[in-house]
C-alpha positions in Angstrom: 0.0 0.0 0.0 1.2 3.4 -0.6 1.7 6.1 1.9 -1.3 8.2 1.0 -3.3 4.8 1.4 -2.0 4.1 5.0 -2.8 7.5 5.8 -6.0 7.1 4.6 -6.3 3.7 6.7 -4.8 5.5 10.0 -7.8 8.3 9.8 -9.7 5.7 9.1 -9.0 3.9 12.2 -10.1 7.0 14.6 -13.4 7.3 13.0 -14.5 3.6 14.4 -17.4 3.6 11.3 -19.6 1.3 10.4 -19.6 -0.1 6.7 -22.1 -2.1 5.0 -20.8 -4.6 2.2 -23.8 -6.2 0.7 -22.6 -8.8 -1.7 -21.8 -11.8 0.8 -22.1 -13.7 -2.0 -18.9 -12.8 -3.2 -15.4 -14.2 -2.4 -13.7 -11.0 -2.8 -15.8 -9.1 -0.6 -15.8 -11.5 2.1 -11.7 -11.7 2.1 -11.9 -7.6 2.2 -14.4 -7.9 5.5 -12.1 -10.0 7.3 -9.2 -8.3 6.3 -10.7 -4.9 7.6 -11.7 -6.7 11.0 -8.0 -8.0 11.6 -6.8 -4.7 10.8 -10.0 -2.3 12.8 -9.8 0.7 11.0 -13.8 -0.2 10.5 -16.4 -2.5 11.8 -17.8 -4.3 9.1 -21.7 -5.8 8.6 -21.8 -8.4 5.9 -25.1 -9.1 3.9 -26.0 -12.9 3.5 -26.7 -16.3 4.8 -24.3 -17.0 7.8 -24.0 -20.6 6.8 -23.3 -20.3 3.0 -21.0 -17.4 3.4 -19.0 -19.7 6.0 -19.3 -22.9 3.4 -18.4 -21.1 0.6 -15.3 -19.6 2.7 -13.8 -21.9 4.5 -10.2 -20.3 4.8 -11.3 -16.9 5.8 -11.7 -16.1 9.2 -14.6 -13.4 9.9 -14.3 -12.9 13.5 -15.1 -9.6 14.1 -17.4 -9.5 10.9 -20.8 -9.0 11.6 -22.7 -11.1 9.4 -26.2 -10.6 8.8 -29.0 -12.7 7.2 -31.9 -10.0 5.9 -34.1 -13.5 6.0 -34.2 -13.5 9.4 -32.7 -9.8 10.9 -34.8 -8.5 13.3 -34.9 -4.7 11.6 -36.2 -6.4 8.3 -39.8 -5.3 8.9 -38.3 -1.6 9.7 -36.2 -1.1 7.0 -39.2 -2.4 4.6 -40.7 0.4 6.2 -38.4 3.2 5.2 -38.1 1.9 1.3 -41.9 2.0 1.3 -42.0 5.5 2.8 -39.6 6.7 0.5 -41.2 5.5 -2.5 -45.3 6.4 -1.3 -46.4 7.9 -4.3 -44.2 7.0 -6.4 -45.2 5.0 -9.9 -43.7 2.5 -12.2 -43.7 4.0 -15.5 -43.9 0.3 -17.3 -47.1 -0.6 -15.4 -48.5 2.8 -14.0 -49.3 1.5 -10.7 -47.7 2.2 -7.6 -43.7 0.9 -7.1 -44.7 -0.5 -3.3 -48.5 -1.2 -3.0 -47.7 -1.6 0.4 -45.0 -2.5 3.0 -45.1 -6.2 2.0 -44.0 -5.4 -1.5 -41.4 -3.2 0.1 -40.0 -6.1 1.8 -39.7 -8.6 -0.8 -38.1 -6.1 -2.6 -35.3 -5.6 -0.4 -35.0 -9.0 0.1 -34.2 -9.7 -3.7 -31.9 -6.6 -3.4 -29.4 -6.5 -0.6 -27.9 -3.1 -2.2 -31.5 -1.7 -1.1 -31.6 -3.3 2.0 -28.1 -1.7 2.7 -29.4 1.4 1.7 -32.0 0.8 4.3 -29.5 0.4 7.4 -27.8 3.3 6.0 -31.2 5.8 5.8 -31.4 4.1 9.4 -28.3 5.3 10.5 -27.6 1.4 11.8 -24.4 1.9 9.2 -21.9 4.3 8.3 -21.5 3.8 4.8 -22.0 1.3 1.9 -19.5 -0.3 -0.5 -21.2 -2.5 -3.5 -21.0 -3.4 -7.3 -18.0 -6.5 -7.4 -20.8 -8.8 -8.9 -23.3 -6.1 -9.7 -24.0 -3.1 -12.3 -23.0 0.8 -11.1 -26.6 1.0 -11.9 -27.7 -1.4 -8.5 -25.2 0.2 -6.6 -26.7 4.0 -7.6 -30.7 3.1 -7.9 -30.8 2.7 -3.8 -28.4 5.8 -3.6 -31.0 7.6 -5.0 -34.2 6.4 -4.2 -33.2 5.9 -0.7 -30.1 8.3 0.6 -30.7 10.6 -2.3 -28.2 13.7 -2.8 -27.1 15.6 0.1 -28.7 19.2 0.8 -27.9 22.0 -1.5 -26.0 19.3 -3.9 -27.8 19.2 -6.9 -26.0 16.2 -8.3 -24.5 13.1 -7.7 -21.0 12.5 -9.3 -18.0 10.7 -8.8 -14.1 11.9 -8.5 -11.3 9.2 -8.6 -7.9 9.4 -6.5 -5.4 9.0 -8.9 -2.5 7.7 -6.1 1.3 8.1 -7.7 3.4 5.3 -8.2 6.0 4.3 -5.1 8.9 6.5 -5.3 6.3 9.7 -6.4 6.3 11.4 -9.6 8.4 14.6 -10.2 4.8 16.9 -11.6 2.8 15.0 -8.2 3.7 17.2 -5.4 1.1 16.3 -3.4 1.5 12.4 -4.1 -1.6 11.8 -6.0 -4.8 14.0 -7.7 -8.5 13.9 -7.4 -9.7 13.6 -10.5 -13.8 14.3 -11.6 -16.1 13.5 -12.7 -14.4 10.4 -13.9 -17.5 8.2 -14.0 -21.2 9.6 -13.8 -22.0 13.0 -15.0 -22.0 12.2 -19.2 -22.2 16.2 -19.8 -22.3 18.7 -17.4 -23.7 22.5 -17.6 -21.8 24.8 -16.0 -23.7 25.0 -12.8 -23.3 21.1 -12.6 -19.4 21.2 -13.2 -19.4 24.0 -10.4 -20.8 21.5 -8.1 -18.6 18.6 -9.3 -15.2 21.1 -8.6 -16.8 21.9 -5.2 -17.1 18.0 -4.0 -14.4 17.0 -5.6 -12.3 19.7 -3.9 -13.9 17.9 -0.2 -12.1 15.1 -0.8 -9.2 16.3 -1.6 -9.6 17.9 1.9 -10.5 14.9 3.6 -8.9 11.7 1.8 -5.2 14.0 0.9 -5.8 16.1 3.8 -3.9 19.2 1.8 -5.5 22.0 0.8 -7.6 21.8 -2.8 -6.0 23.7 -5.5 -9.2 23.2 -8.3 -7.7 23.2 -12.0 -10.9 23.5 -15.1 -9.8 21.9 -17.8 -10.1 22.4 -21.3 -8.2 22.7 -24.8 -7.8 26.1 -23.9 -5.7 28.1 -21.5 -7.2 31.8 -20.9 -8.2 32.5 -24.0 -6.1 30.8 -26.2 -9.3 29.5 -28.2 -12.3 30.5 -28.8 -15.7 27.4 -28.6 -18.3 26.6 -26.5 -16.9 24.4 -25.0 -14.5 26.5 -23.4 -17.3 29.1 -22.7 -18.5 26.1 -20.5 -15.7 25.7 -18.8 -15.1 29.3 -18.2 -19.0 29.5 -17.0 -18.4 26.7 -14.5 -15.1 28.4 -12.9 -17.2 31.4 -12.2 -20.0 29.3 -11.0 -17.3 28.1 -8.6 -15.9 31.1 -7.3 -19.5 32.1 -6.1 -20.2 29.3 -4.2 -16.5 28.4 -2.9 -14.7 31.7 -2.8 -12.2 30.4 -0.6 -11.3 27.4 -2.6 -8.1 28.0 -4.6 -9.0 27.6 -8.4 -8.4 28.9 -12.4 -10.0 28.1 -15.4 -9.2 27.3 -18.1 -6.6 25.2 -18.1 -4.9 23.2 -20.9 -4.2 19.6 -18.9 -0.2 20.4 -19.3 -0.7 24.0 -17.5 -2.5 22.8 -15.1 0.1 20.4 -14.1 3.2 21.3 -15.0 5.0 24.6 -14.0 7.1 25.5 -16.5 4.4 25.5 -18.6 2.1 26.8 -16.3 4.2 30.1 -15.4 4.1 30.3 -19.6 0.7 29.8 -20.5 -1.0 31.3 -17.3 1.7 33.6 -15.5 0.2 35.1 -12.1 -2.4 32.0 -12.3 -2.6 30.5 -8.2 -2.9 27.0 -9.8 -1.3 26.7 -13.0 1.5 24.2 -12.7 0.8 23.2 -9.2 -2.8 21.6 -9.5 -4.0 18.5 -7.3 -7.9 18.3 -8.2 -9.0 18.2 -12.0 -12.0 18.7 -13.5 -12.4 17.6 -16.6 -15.2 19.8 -19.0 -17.6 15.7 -20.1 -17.0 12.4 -19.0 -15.6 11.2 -22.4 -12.3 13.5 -21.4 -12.3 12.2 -17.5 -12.8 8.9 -17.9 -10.1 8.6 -20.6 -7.6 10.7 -18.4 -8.0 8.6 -15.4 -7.7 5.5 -17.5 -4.8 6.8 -18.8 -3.1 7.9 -15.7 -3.6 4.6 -14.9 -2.6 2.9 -17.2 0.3 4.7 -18.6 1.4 6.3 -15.8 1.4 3.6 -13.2 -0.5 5.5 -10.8 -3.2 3.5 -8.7 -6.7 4.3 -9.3 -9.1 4.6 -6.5 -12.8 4.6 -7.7 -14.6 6.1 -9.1 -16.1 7.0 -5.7 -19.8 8.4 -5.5 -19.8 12.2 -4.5 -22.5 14.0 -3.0 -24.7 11.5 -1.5 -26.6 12.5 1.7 -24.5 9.8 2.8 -21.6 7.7 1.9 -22.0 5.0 -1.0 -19.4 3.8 -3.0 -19.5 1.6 -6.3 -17.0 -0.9 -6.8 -15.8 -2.5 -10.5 -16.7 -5.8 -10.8 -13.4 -6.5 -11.6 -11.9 -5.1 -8.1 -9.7 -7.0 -6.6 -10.3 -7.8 -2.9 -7.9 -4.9 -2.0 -10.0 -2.5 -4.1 -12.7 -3.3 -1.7 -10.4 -3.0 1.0 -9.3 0.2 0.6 -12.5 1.0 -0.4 -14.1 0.6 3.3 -11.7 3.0 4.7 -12.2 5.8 1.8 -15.9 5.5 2.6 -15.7 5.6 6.5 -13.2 9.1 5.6 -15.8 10.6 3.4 -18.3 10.4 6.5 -16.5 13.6 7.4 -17.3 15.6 4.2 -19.6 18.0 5.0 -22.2 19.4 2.4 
């Protein structure tokens, strides 16, 4: 693990949160749960059948896990309840009638979706946080986020942000050791207003998973001016957008990638600019451009990618790939129980 990882792990540990993983089913995530219990930088409930999670693990050692069966859980009933409440009035556009006709309905439907069921203990406040999606579709891990949690006051969006963690040893252009980049997986097309709002949460965790000040680069093809599209009136928009409602966030817009990043080129391109050159959380202008980038960083760079992580729930959710590795999940437990501290 890198150093920016153990430091996310170490704050982790103080926090003491409680983090649902709902896929029990899955041998990945029940290595990660009993790797987080032997380390306790989070207690850890586990969705699923007791006995078949222990058969189809028989090397792994879950004590400390709290393992729970929604067949049989006492709060069942009560979380039923809140999906139901949440939903009253709601209707299914394929059949026009009601989603939850009553409670009952509610209840089987949490029981064929332990995402919504997590969702549940997390509306309940019985968990801290959530981490699915290693055998299921971003779309099963967002649909409770939204029906049930659903975006945190005065955030008009959800969206997600990657860390992009540098490769041991550091990079010479990484001063910080790593970059938030957003939004890397949700938000196909942002307006301005929307990209304001993705900057803002991106720029929390930076705060809270780096712990160093954000310093919020726009990108686009352009740097101040040097061409002329809507495109970069977008991105210009959405820095302006961002200075009113986080004037005491260091940012500048826009920002070729190279400028934002590099400061020779920086001080060239954008002289007197407080970011240029020295950037550590980049918003890309569509998610063509910041999925591509991240992928990239990845890839080519040999940094370590960390998400895409959900920003701006009421409360924290995470989606994992489903072709995380069981220290994806791991460290994804401990970025979740961090982001409990982001305040909206």
């Amino acid at each position: 693990m890198s150093k920016i990882v153990d430091g996310i792990i170490e704050r982790a540990a103080k926090l003491n949160k409680n983090i649902v993983l709902p896929e029990g089913e899955d041998q990945r995530v029940v290595k990660a749960a009993a790797e987080v219990a032997a380390k306790g930088f989070a207690k850890i409930t586990l969705l699923g059948n007791p006995a078949k999670i222990a058969q189809a693990n028989p090397d792994v050692n879950l004590n400390g896990v709290n393992v729970i069966d929604p067949e049989t859980y006492e709060k069942t009933d009560s979380y039923a309840e809140i999906l139901f409440n949440k939903r009253l009035g709601k209707i299914n556009k394929k059949t026009g009638l009601p989603e939850y006709a009553e409670v009952a309905d509610a209840k089987a439907a949490i029981l064929k979706d332990y995402a919504m069921y997590g969702a549940c203990m997390l509306s309940a406040g019985d968990v801290d946080g959530m981490v699915s999606g290693a055998c299921h579709s971003t779309a099963n891990t967002l649909r409770p986020g939204l029906q049930v949690i659903k975006a945190a006051p005065g955030m008009p969006l959800v969206s997600s942000c990657s860390l992009m963690i540098a490769p041991e040893g550091g990079h010479p252009l990484c001063e910080d050791g790593a970059y938030i980049y957003a939004d890397t997986g949700l938000e196909q097309n942002p307006d301005p207003e929307k990209l304001a709002y993705i900057a803002l949460a991106a720029a929390k965790h930076c705060e809270v998973l780096m712990g160093v000040k954000p310093r919020v680069a726009f990108i686009s093809h352009s740097t101040k001016g040097s061409a002329h599209h809507a495109d970069v009136e977008k991105v210009v928009a959405a820095f302006e957008k961002f200075k009113e409602i986080a004037p005491d966030v260091t940012a500048d817009g826009e920002l070729q990638f190279d400028s934002a990043i590099v400061p020779s080129v920086g001080q060239m391109k954008a002289p007197g600019s407080p970011v240029a050159g020295h950037a550590n959380v980049i918003v890309f202008p569509d998610l063509d451009c910041g999925n591509t980038c991240y992928k990239m960083t990845e890839r080519l760079g040999g940094f370590m990618a960390v998400g895409p992580l959900c920003q701006g729930f009421n409360k924290p959710i995470n989606d994992l790939s489903r072709g995380c590795k069981w220290e994806d999940i791991y460290v994804a437990v401990a970025v979740t129980a961090l982001q409990t501290q982001i305040k909206w």
